[in-house]
Steps between C-alpha positions, in 0.01 A plus 500: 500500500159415619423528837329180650223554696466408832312140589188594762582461880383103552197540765551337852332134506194495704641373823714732542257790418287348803760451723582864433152591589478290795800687675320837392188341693299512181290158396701353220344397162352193408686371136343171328762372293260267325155504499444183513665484834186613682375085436750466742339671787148379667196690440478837664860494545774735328863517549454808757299278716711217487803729603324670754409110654846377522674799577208549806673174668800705545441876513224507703503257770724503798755303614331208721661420829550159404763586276681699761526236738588201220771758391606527895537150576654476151731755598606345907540158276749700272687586826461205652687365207776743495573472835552156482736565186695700712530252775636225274755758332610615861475087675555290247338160362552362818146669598349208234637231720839457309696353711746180514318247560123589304552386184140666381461851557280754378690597200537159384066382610430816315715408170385141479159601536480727237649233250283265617212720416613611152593137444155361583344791264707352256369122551222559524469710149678197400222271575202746355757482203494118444142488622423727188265746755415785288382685735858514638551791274 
């Protein structure tokens, strides 16, 4: 019986070769699939440069304190919130004004006026409709 010989090793795709030599701290290849993808890119550009751009928006800057203080008073709204979750759970509906003789409280305002939004989305798609408004679309 003839031996069959073994098929060649298949060779690593290109991204992962230069993600494998960016965690060695080495500066990865550049591979043009195509070379008529370099119409793509603007005069005295290549795809290093472009890469080096866009990832410079992340890598290199620093966080700016505007973001930390949008994520705090993101963060004291999220608590705000669950706080108040755990009020209800621990009170009751009778915090939204449920009682005997309101016959409109919260829970009810807040359902009605949610319908009445969707519902006035859907006349008024209606109307565009029936007005034939292309621009609708």
């Amino acid at each position: 019986m003839a031996e069959h010989p073994e098929p060649p090793a298949p060779e690593h795709p290109p991204i992962a070769r230069d993600v494998t030599s960016a965690i060695r701290g080495e500066q990865p290849t550049v591979h043009v699939p195509h070379p008529e993808m370099h119409a793509l890119l603007a005069p005295g550009h290549d795809f290093a440069s472009v890469t080096e751009k866009i990832s410079s928006l992340v890598l290199q800057k620093g966080t700016p304190l505007w973001w930390f203080l949008g994520f705090g008073l993101s963060f004291a709204v999220m608590n705000v919130l669950l706080v108040s979750i755990c009020y209800l759970l621990l009170k009751g509906i009778g915090i939204w004004g449920e009682n005997e003789p309101v016959g409109w409280a919260f829970d009810i305002l807040n359902f009605v006026w949610w319908i009445g939004i969707g519902h006035a989305g859907t006349l008024i798609s209606a109307i565009l409709l029936l007005l034939r408004q292309e621009w609708r679309t």
